[in-house]
Backbone as ProteinMPNN parsed JSONL, in Angstrom:
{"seq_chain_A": "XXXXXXXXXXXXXXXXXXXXXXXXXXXXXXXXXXXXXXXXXXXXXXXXXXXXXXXXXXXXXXXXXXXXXXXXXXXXXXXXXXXXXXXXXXXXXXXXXXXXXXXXXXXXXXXXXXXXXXXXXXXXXXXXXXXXXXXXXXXXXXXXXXXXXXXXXXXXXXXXXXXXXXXXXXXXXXXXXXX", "coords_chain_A": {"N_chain_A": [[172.018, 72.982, 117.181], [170.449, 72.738, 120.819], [168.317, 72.013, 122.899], [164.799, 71.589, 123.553], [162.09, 72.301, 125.89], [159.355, 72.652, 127.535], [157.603, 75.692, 129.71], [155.457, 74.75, 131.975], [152.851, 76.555, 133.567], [154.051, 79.027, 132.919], [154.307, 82.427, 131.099], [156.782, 82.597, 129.422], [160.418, 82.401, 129.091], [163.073, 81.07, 130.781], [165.153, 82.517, 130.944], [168.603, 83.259, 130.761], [170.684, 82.302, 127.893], [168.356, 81.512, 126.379], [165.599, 80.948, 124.239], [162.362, 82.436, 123.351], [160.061, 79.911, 121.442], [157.449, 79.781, 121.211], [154.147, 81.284, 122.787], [151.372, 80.061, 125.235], [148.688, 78.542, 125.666], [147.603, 75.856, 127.833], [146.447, 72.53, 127.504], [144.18, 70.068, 127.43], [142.837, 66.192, 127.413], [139.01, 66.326, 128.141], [138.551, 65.923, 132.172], [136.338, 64.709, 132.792], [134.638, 63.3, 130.826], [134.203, 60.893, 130.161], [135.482, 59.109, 131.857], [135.184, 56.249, 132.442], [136.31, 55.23, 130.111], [139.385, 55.714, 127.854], [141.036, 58.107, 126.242], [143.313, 60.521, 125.481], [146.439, 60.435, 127.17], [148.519, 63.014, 127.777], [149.488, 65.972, 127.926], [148.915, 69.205, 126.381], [151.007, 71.736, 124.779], [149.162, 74.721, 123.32], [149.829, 77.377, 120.755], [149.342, 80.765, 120.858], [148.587, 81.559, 118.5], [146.854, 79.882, 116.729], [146.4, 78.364, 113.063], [143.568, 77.654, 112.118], [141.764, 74.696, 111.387], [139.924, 73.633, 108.226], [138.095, 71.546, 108.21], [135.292, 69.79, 109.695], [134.329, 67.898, 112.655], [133.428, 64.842, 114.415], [134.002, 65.191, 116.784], [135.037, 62.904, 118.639], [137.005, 63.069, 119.651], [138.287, 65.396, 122.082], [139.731, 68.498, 122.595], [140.308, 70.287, 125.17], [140.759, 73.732, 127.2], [143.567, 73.931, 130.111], [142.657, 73.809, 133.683], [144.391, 74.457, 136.815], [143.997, 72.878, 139.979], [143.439, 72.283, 143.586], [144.999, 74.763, 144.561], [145.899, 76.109, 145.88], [148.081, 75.012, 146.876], [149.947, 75.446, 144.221], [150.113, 78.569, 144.421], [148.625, 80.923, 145.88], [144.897, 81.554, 145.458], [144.801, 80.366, 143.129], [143.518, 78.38, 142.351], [140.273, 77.181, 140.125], [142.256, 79.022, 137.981], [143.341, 79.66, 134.751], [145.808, 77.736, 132.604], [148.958, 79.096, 131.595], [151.361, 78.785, 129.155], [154.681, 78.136, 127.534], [156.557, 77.323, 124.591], [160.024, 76.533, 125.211], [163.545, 77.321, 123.775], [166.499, 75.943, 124.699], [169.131, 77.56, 123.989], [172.341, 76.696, 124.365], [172.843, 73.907, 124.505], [171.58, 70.357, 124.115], [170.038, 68.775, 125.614], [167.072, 68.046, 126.888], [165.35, 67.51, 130.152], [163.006, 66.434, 132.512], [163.036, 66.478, 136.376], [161.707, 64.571, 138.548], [161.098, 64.742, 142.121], [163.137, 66.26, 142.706], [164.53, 69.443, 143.154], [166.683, 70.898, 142.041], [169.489, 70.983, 140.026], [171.829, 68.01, 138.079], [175.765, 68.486, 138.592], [177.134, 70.751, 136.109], [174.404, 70.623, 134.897], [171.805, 72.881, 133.43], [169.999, 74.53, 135.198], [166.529, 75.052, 133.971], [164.084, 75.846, 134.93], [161.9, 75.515, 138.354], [159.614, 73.859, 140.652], [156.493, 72.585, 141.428], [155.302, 68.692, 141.408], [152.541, 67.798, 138.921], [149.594, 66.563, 137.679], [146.629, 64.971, 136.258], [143.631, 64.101, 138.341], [143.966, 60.951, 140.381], [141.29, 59.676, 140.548], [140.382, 60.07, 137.835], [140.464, 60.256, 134.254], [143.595, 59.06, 133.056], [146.806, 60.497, 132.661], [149.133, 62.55, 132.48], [152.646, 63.317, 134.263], [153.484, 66.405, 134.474], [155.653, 69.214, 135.134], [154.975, 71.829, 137.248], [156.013, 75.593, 137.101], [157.621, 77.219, 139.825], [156.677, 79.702, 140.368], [154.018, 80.172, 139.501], [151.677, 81.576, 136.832], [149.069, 82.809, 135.864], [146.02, 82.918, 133.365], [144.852, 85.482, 131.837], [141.621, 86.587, 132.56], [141.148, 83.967, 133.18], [139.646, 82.616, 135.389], [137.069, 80.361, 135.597], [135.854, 78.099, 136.195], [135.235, 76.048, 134.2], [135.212, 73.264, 134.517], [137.474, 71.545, 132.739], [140.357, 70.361, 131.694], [141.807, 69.134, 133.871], [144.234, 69.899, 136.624], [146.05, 69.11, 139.258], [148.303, 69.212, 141.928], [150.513, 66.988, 143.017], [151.092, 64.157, 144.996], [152.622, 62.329, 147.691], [152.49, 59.057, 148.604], [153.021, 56.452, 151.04], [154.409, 53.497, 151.352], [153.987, 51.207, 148.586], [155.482, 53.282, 147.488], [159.149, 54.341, 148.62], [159.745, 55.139, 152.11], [161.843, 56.205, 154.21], [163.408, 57.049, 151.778], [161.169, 59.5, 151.101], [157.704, 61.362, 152.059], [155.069, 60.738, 153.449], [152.106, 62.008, 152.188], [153.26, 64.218, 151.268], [153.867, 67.322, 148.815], [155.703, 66.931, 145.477], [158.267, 68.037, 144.997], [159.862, 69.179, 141.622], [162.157, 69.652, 138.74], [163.099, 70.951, 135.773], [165.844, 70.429, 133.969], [168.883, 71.397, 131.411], [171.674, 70.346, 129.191]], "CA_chain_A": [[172.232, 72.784, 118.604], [169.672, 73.351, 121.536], [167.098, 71.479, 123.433], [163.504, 72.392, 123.856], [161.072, 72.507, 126.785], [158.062, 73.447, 127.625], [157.616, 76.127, 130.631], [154.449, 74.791, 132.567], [152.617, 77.541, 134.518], [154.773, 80.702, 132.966], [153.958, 83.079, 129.698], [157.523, 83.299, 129.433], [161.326, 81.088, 129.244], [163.622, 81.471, 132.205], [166.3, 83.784, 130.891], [170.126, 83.093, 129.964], [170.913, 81.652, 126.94], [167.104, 80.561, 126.328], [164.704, 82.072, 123.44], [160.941, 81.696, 123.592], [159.282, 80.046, 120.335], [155.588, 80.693, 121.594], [153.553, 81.229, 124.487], [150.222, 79.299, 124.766], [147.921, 77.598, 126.812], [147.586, 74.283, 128.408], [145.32, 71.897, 127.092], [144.613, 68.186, 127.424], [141.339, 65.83, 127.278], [138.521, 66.602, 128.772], [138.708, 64.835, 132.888], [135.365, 63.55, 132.876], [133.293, 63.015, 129.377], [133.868, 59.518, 130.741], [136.092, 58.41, 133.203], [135.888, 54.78, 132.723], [137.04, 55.139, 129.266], [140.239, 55.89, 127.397], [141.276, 59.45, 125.685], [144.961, 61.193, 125.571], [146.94, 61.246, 128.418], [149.221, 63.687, 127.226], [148.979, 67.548, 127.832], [149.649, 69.931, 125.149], [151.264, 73.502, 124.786], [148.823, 75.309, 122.122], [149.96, 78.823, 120.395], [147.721, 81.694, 120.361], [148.301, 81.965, 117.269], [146.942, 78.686, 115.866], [145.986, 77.989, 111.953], [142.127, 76.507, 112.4], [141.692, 74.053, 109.819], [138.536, 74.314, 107.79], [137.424, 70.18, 108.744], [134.58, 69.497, 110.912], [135.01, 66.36, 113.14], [132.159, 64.308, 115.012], [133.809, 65.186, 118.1], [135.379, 61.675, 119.582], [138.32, 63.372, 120.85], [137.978, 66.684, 123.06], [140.516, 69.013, 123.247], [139.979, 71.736, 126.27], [142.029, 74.135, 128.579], [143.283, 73.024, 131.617], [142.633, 74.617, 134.811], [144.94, 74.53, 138.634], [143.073, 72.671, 141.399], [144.593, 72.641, 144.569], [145.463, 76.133, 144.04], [147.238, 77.064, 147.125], [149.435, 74.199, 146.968], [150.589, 76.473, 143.357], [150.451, 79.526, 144.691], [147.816, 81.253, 146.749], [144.085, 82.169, 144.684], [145.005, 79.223, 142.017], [141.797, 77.083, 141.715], [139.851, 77.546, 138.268], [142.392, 79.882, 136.708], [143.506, 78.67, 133.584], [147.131, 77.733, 132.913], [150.008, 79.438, 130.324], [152.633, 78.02, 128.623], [155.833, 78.651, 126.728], [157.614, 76.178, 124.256], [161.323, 76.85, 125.098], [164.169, 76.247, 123.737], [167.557, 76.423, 125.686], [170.485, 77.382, 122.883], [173.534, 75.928, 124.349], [172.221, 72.523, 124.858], [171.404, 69.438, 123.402], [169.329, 67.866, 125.864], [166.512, 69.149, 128.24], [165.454, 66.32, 131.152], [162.284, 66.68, 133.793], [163.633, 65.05, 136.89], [160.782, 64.765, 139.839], [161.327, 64.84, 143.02], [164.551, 67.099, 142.817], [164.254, 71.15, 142.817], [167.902, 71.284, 141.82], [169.848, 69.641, 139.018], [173.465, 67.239, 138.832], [176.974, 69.244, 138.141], [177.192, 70.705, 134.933], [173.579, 70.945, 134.183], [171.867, 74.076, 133.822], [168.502, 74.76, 135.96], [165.779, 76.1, 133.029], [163.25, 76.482, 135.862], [162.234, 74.307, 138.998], [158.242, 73.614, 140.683], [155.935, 71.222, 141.58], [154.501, 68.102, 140.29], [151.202, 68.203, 138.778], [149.239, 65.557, 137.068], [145.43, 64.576, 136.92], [143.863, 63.316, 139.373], [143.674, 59.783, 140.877], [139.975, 59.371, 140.083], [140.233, 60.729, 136.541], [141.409, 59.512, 133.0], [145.02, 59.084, 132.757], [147.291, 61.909, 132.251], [151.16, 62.63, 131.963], [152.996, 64.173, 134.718], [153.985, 67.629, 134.264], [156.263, 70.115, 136.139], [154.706, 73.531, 137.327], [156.267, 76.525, 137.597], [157.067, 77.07, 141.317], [156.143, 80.797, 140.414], [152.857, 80.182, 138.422], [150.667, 82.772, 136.212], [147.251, 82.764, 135.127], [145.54, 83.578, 131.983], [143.909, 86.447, 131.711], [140.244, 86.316, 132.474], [140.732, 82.306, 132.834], [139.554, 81.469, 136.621], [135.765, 80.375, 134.948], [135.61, 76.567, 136.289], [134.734, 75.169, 133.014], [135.721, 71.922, 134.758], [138.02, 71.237, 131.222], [141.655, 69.496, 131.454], [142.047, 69.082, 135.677], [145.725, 69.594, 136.794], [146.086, 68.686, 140.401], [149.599, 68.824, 142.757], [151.302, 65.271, 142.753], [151.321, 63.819, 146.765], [153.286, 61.203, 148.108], [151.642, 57.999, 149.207], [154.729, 55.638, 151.683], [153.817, 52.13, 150.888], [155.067, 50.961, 147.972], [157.07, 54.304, 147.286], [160.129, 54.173, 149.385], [159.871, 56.125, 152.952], [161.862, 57.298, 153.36], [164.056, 59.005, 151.477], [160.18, 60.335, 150.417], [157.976, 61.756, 152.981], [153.767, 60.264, 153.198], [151.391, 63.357, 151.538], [154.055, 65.747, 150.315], [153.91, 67.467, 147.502], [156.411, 66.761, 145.027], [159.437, 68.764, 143.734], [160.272, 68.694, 140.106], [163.092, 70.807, 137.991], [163.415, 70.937, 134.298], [167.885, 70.715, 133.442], [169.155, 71.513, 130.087], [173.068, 70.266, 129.427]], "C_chain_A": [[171.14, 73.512, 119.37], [168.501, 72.43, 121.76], [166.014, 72.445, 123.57], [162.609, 71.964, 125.268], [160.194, 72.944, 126.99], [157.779, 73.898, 129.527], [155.825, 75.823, 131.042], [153.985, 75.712, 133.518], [152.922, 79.278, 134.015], [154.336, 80.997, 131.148], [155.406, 83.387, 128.982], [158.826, 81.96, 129.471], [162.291, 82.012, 130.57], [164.82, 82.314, 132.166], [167.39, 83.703, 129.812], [169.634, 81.776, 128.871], [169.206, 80.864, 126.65], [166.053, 81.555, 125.325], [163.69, 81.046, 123.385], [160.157, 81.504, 122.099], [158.114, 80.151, 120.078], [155.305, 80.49, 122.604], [151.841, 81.099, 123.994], [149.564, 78.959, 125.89], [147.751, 76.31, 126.498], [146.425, 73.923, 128.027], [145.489, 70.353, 127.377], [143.062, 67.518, 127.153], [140.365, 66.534, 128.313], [138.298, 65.372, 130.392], [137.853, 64.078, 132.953], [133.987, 63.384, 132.092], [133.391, 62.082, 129.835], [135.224, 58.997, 131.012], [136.53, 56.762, 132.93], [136.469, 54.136, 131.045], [138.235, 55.805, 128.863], [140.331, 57.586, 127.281], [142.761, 59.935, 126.253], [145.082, 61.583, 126.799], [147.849, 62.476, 128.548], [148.766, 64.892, 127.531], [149.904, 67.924, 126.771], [150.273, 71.904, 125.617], [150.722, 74.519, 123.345], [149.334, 76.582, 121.916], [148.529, 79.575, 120.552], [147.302, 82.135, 119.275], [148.055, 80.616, 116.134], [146.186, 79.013, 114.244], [145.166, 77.184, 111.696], [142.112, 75.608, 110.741], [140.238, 73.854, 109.119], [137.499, 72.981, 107.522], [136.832, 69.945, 109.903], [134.867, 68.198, 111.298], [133.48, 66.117, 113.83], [132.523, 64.95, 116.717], [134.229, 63.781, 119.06], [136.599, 62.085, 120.423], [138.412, 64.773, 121.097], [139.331, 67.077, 123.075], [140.644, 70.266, 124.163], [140.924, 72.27, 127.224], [141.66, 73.506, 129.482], [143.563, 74.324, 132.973], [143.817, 74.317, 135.942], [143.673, 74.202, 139.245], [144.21, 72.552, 142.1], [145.008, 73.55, 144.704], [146.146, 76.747, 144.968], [148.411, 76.3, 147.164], [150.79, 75.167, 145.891], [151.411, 77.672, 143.83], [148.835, 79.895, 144.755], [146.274, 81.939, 145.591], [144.376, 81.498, 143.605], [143.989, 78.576, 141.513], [141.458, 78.282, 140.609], [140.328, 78.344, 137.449], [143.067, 78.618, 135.638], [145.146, 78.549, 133.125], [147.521, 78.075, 131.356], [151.126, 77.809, 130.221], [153.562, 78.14, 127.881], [156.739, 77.546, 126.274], [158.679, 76.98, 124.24], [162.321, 76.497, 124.469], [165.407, 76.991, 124.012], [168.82, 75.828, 124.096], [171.751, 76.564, 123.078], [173.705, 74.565, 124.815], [172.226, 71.576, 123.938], [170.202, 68.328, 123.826], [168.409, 68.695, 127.344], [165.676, 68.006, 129.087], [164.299, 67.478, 132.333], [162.706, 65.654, 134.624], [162.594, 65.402, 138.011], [161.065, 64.194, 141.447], [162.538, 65.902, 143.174], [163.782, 69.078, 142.429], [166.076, 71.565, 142.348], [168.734, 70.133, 140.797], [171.479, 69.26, 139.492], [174.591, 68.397, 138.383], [176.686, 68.916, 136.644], [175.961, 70.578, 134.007], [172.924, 72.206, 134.512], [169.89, 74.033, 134.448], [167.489, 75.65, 134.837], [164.513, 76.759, 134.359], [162.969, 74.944, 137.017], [160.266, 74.595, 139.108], [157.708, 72.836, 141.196], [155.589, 70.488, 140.966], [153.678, 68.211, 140.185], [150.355, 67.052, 137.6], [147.41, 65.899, 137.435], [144.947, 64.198, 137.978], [143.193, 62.085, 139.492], [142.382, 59.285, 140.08], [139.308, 59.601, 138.489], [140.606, 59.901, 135.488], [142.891, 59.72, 133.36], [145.597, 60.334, 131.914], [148.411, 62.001, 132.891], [151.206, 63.815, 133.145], [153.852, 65.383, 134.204], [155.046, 68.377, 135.683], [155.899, 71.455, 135.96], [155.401, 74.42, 137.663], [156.661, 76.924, 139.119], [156.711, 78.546, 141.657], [154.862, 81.146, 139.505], [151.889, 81.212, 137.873], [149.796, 81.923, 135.967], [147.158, 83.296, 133.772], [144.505, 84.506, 131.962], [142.562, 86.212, 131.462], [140.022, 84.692, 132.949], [139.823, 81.897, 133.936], [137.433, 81.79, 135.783], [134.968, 79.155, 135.578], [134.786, 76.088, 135.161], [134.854, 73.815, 133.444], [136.123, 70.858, 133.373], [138.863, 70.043, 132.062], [141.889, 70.218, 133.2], [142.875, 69.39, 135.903], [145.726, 69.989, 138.624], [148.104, 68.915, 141.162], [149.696, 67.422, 142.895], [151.674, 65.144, 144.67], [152.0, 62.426, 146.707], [152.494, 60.003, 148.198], [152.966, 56.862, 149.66], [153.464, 54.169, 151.567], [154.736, 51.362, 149.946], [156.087, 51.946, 147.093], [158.031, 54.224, 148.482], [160.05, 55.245, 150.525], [160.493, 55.698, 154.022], [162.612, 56.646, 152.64], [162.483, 59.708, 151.335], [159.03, 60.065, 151.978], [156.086, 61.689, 152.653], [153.28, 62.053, 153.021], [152.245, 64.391, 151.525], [153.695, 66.08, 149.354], [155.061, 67.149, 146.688], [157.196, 67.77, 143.962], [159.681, 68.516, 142.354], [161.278, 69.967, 139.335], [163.527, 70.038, 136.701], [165.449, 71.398, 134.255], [167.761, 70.523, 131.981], [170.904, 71.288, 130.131], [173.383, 69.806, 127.555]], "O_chain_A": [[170.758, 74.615, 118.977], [167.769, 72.123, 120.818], [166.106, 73.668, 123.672], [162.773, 70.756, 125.44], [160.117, 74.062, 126.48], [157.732, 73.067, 130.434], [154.968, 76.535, 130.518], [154.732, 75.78, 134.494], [152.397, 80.316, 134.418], [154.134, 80.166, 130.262], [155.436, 84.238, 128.093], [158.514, 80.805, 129.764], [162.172, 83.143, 131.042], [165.398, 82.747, 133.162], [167.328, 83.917, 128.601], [168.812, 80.86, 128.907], [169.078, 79.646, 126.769], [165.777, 82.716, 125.629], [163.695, 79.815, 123.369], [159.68, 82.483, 121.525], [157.637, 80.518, 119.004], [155.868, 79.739, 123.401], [151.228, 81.608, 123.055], [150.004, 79.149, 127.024], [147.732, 75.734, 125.41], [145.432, 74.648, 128.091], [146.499, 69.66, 127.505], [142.168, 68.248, 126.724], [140.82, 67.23, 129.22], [137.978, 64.206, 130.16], [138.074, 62.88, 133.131], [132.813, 63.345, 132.461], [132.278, 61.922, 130.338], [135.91, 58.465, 130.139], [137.612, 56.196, 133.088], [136.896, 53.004, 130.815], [138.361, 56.789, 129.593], [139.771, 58.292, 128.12], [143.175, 59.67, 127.382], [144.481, 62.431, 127.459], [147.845, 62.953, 129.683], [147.546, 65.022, 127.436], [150.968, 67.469, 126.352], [149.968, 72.787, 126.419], [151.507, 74.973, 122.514], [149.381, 77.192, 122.985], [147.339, 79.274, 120.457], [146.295, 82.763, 118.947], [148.706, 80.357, 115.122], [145.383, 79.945, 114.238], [145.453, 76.108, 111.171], [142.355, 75.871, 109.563], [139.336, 74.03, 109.938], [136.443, 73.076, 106.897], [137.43, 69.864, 110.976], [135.492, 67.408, 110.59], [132.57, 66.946, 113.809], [131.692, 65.133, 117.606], [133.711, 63.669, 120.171], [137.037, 61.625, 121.478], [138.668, 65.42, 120.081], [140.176, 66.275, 123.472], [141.162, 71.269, 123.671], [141.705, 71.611, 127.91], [140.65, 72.906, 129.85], [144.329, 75.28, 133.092], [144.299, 73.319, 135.407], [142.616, 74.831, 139.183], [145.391, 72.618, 141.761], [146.032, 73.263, 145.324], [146.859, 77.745, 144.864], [149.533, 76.739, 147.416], [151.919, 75.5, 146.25], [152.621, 77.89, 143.783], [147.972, 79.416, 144.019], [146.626, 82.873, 144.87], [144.144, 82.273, 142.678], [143.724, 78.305, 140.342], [141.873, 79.402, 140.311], [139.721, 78.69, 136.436], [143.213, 77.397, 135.682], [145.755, 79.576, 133.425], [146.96, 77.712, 130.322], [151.414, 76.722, 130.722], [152.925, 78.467, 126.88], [157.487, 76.912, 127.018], [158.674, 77.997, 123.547], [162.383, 75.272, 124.357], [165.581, 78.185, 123.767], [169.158, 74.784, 123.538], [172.207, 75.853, 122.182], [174.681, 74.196, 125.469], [172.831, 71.807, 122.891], [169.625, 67.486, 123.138], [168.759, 69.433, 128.264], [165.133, 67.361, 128.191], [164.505, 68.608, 132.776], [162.839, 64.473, 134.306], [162.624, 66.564, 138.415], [161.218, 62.984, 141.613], [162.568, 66.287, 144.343], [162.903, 69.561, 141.716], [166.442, 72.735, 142.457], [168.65, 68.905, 140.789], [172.163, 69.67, 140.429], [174.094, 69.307, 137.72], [176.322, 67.9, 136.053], [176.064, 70.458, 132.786], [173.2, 72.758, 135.577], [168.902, 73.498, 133.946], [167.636, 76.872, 134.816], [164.235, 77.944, 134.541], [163.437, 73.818, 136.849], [159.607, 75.183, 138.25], [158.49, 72.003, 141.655], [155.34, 70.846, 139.814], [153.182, 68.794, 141.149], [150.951, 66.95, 136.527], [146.936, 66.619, 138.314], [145.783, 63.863, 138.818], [142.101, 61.898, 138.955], [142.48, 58.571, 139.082], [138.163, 59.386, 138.094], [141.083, 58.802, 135.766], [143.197, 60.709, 134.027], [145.131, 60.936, 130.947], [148.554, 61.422, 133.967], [150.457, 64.787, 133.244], [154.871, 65.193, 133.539], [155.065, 68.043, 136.868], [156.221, 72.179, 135.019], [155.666, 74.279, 138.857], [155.616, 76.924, 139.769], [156.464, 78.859, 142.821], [154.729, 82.211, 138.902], [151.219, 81.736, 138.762], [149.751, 80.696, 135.88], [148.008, 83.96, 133.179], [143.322, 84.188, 132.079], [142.192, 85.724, 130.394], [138.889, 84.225, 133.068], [139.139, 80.901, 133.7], [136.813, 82.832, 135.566], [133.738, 79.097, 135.554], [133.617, 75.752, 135.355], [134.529, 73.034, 132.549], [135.515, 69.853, 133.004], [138.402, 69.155, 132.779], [142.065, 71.384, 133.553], [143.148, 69.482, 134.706], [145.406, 71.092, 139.065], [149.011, 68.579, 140.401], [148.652, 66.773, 142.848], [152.351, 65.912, 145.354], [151.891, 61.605, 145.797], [151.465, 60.209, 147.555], [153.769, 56.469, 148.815], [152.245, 54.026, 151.672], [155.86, 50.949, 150.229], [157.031, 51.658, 146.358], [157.418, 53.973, 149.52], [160.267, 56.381, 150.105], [159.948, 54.917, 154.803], [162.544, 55.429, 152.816], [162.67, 60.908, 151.536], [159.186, 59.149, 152.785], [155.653, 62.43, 151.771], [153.846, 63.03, 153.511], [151.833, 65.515, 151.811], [153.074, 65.241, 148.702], [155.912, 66.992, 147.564], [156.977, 68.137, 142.808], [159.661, 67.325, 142.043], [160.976, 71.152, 139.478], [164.084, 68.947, 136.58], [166.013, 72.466, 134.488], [166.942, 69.822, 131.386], [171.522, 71.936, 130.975], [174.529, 69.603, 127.154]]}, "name": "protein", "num_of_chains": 1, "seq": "XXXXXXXXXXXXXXXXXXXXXXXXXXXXXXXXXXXXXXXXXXXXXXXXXXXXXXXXXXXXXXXXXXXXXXXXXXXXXXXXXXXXXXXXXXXXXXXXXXXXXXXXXXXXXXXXXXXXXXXXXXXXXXXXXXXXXXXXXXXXXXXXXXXXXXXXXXXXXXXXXXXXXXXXXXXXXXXXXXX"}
């Protein structure tokens, strides 16, 4: 028994009933080796304690930290640091659910942490929304602008999203529930 999650933004899991199985950094493709091609949309949560494997590769698929742009939208002094991460996993559970737009979950589920959304951006390769922290850390030493793996705040656009209920260039709420 027990769902898992991954804490975007934090070195750390959010408390009750919740034990942390590593803390890592954010990684994903690189945003612009080329743009008008393909590569993983997917972000990852690496350990710091990874097991290098002893196979060289040519290099067709990049994997690099990812930085905070937008950085005040985060939290204030955000641009080029480099982002943590913590795979969680919540013990008295079974099931752990990102729901976006919401900072609060339904009856009977339990809040692991809440945040903003955060995704690539627009002009970039494709890449998987995430939910940040809405109290975000850095990585020691990270703000470098390597311009690696982008991660941007998530904005509205009223058109063909529904406005309302949703509200043109907001940022967007997001909260991780575990039930």
């Amino acid at each position: 028994r027990g769902s898992t999650y991954i804490r975007w933004g934090r070195k750390q899991c959010s408390g009750v009933n919740t034990e942390i199985l590593y803390t890592g950094f954010a990684a994903g493709s690189e945003y612009a080796h080329s743009a008008s091609y393909g590569g993983p949309a997917n972000m990852l949560c690496l350990p710091k304690n990874p097991e290098i494997s002893n196979r060289t590769t040519p290099g067709n698929s990049i994997l690099v930290g990812t930085e905070y742009r937008d950085g005040n939208v985060f939290v204030t002094g955000a641009s080029y640091e480099d982002v943590p991460c913590a795979l969680c996993r919540s013990v008295n559970t079974s099931s752990s659910i990102m729901i976006p737009g919401r900072e609060s979950c339904d009856s009977g589920w339990k809040i692991e942490y809440n945040g903003i959304l955060a995704s690539g951006h627009y002009g970039h390769k494709a890449s998987s929304y995430i939910c940040i922290d809405s109290h975000p850390e850095f990585l020691q030493a990270g703000e470098d602008n390597k311009n690696g793996h982008l991660l941007y705040a998530t904005r509205t656009k009223c058109g063909s999203l529904a406005c309302p209920p949703y509200v043109n260039n907001m940022a967007i709420n997001c909260v991780i529930c575990s039930k």
